[in-house]
N, C-alpha and C positions, 0 to 999 in steps of 0.2 A: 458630651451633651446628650440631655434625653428629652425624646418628644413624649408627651401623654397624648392621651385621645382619651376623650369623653365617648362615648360610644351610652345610644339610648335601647332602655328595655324598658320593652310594653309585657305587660300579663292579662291573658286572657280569660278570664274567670267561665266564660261559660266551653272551653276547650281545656283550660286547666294546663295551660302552656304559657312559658315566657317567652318571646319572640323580641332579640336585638338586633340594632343596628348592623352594618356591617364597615368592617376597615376601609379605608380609603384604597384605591385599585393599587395592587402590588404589596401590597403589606401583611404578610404573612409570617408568625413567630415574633421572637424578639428584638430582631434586627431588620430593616426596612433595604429596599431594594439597593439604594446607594450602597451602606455596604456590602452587603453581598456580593454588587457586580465589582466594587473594588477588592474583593478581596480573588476574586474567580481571575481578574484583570492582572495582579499585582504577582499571582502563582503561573497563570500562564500566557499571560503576553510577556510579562517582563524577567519572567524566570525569579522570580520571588520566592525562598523556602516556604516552609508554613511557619518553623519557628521564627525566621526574619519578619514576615508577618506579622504574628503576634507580637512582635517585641514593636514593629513600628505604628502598631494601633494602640498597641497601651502607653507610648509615648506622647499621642498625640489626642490620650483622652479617653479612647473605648476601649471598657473594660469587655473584653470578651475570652472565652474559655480560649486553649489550641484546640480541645474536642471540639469545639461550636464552628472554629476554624476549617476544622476537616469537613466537619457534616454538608457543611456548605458548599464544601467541595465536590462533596462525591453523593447529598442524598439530595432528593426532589428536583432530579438534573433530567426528569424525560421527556421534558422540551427539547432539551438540546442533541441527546440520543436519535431523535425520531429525524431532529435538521441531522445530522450527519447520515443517517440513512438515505434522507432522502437529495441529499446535494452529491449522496456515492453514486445515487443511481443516476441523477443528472451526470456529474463527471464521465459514467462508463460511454451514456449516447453522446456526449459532446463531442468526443474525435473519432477517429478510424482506428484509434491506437492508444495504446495503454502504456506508462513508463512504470518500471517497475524494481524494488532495491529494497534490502532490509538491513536491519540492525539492530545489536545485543540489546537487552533489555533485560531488566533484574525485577523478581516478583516473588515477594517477600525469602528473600536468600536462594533464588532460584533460578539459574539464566535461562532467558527465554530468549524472542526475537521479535522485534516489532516489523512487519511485512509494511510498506508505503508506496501506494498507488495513487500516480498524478498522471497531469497533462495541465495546458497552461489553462485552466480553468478551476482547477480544484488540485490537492494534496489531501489523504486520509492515511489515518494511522488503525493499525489493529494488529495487537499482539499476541503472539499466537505459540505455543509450546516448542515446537521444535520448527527444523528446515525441513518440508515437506511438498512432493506437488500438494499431498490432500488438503495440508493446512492453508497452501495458497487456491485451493478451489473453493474453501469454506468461507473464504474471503469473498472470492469472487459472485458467490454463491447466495449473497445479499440477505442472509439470514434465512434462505429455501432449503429445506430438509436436503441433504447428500441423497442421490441414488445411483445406482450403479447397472449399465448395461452394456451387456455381452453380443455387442452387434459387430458387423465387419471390422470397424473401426478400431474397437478396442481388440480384438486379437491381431489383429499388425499391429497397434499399440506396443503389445506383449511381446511380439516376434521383436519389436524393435528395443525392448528393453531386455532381451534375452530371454524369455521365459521359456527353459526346454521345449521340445515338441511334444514331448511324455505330456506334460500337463496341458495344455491346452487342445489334445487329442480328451483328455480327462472333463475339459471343460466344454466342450462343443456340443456335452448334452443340454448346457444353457443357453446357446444361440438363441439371440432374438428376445431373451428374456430380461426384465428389469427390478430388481431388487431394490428396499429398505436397505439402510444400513442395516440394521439388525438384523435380515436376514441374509443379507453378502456375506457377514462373516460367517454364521451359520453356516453358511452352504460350503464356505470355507474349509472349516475347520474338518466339514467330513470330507470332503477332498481330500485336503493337504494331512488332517490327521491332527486334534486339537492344538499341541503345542508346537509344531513341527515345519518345515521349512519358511519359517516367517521373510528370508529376505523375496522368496515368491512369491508368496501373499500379499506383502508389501506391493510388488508390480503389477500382480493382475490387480488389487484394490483402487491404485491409482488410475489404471489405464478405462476401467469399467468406468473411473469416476470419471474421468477426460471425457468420454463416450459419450456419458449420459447429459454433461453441462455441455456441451457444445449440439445437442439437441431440446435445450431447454428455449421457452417458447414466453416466457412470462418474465423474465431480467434480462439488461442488455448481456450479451456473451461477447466477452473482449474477443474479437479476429484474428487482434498484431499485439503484440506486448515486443515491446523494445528492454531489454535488461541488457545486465552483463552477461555470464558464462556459465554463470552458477547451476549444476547439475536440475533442480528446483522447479525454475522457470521454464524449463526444455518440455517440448511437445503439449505445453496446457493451450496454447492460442494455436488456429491455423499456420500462421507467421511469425515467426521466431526471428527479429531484428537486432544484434548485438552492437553494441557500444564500442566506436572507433578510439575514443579516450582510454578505454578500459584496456583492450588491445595496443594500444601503444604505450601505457604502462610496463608492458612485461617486457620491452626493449630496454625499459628506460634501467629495470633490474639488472639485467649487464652490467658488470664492473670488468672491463679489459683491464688489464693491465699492459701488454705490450701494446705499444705505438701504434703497428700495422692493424691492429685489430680496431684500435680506437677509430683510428682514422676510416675503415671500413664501417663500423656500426654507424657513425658520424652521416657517411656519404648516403648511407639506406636511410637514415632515419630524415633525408634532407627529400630524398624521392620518396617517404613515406608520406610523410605531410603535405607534398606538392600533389600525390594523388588526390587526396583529404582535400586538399583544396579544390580540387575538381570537380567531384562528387557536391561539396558545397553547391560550385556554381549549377550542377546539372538541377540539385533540388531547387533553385531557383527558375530556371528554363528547363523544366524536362523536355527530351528529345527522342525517339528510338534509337535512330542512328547513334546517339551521344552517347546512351547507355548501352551499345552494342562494343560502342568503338572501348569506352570504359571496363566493359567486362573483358574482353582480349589483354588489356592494359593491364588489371589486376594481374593475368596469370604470369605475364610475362615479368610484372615485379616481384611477384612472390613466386616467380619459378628460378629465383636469385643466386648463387652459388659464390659465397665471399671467401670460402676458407679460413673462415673464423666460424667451427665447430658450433658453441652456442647460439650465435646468431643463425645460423643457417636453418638448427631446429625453432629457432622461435618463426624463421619465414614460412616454415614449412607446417608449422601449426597453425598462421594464420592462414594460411592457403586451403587449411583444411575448413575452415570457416567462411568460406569463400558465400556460402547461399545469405547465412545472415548478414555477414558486414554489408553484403551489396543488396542486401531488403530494400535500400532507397528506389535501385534500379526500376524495382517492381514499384514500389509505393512511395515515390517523391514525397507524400507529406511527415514522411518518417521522419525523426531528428537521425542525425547520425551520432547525435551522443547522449550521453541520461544523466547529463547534469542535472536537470529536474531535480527527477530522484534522489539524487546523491543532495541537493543541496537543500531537502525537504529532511533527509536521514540525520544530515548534520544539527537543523533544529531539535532532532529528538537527540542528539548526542550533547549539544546542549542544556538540555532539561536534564539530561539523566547525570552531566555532570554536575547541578544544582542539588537535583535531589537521587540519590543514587538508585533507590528504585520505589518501587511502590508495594504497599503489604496486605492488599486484599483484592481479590475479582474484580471489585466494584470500584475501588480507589484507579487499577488498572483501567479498566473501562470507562472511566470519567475522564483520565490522562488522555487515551487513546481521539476520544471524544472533542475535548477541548481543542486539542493539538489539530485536529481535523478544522473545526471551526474557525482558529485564528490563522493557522496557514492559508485557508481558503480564502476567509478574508482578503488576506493580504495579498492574495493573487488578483480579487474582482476588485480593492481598493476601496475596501469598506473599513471602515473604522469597526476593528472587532469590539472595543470598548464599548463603542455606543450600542452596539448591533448586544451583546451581551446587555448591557442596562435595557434596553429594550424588551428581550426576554423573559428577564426575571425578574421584572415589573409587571410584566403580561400586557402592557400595552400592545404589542405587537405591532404598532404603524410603519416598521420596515420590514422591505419585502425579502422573504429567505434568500438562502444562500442558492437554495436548487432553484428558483424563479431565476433570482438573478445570471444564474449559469446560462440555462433555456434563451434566457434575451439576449444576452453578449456572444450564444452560437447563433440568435438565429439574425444575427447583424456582421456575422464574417463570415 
């Protein structure tokens, strides 16, 4: 079916100008707001390809291109860009803490990695080249230029990433000083010598760049990021909180085979979880004493000795993670696990098993984008549908996602 519109023109004879009417609000191009927002709806609420798309609108009457399909997809979207901007920036002030987890992602034959930062407020996607702290600073970093400084901080940074004493005895003519990108590595390269020890380079880059956002004054700067293990996520927040689930996965990797062993992993894995439960109850009543008596309890479980070789070393590596698992201790509003995360990762595992990847910046960019939007949605219980048909109509009579965050924090 097609609508016309009459649309009137006046001419001006003493300006020498035609001056028309204009379209009714939201009506922009050849296709009207309806579909547009069913087709944005149908690709990423419902996981809809774009060729299944196009096959189920020309079944049902509209003739429209797959190019016209895509355009809509990924061009005159910076409405929706600017909302996920700014509901990232709500989400950062909303909690004390940040969940945080990523997953593969393909960009035009290319593995990349989609980085996903939530809390129960909002989920955002942004996909980002490799596993880097940098690339999860750039993240954090809310589209503000990277800079880099060589203040107290980042040289224990550097000591604790190993960085010889040679070089950071090389570096301590920059103390106190802050760097452009462009000039960090500059300054680098006569350092370290243009092409030459890059996995240093790499460390002090990162550690300058830890430095410098954790003295930024203009975006929220995450505190506590709760993750997994993953090398990545180490040392970018104050507090580094690790996932009880994730850690009791690597028990779960044991395959005993003899009896006595089973029966051993069995019995830890019965006082693993009874601790788990404790910790539960403590984040509901925190106590000092509770978390005093708790942290004694830890060492005396994980100072365990079963004689089942494997297990022994997995107690003994959790023991070595002793500060994060018990972040609760400190900060009772911490989750003790990052299901969050994980079950934000799994949406994008979903899309990506619909559509296997995406083939330009911008197609990427609009994914990441959308995926932010509907997830968030469905965390405040908004109809992403309507909130989508709302936008690309320009009505705009419902109120953002980052407003909507602002209210729902500032009521709990």
């Amino acid at each position: 079916m097609n609508t016309n519109y009459r649309i009137e023109i006046f001419y001006s004879p003493s300006e020498h100008k035609t001056y028309s009417g204009e379209f009714p609000h939201g009506i922009k191009g050849e296709f009207g707001p309806g579909i547009k927002s069913l087709i944005i709806t149908l690709n990423h609420v419902a996981n809809v390809s774009e060729p299944k798309i196009h096959e189920f609108l020309e079944n049902i009457g509209v003739h429209i291109s797959k190019a016209t399909i895509s355009r809509i997809l990924t061009k005159d979207i910076d409405i929706f860009h600017q909302e996920k901007a700014d509901l990232f920036q709500e989400g950062l002030k909303a909690t004390s803490y940040q969940q945080i987890d990523d997953t593969g992602a393909r960009v035009n034959g290319v593995n990349q990695y989609t980085q996903i930062l939530c809390n129960p407020y909002y989920a955002a996607y942004f996909t980002v080249p490799n596993k880097s702290r940098e690339n999860v600073l750039d993240v954090l970093l809310c589209g503000k230029e990277k800079t880099y400084c060589f203040n107290d901080e980042a040289f224990d940074l550097m000591k604790t990433f190993n960085v010889y004493q040679i070089w950071l005895e090389k570096l301590s003519s920059l103390k106190n000083k802050i760097f452009s990108d462009e000039e960090m590595r500059r300054k680098l390269d006569c350092v370290f010598s243009l092409n030459g020890y890059k996995t240093t380079k790499k460390k002090v880059l990162e550690a300058c760049a830890i430095a410098a956002y954790h003295q930024s004054t203009d975006i929220p700067v995450v505190t506590t990021l709760l993750s997994d293990d993953a090398r990545q996520f180490k040392q970018i927040a104050s507090h580094h909180a690790l996932c009880w689930i994730h850690d009791g996965r690597n028990y779960k990797k044991l395959r005993p085979i003899i009896p006595y062993h089973k029966e051993k992993l069995e019995a830890f894995l019965d006082r693993y979880w009874d601790f788990y439960g404790e910790l539960y109850e403590f984040r509901l009543k925190p106590d000092s004493g509770v978390a005093e008596r708790l942290s004694t309890k830890f060492d005396q479980l994980f100072s365990t000795i079963t004689g089942y070789e494997q297990l022994d070393e997995r107690i003994g590596k959790t023991k070595e993670n002793k500060e994060h698992l018990l972040k609760v201790l400190l900060l009772p509003e911490v989750p003790l696990h990052n299901n969050a995360a994980e079950l934000a990762a799994r949406a994008k595992v979903r899309k990506r098993d619909v559509s296997l990847q995406t083939i330009t910046d911008e197609g990427t960019k609009a994914n990441d984008t959308f995926m932010t939007i509907v997830q968030t949605a469905k965390k405040l219980g908004v109809s992403a549908f309507q909130y989508i048909c709302d936008r690309v109509s320009n009505k705009l009579e419902m109120p953002s996602l980052a407003q909507l965050i602002r209210e729902k924090r500032s009521l709990s």
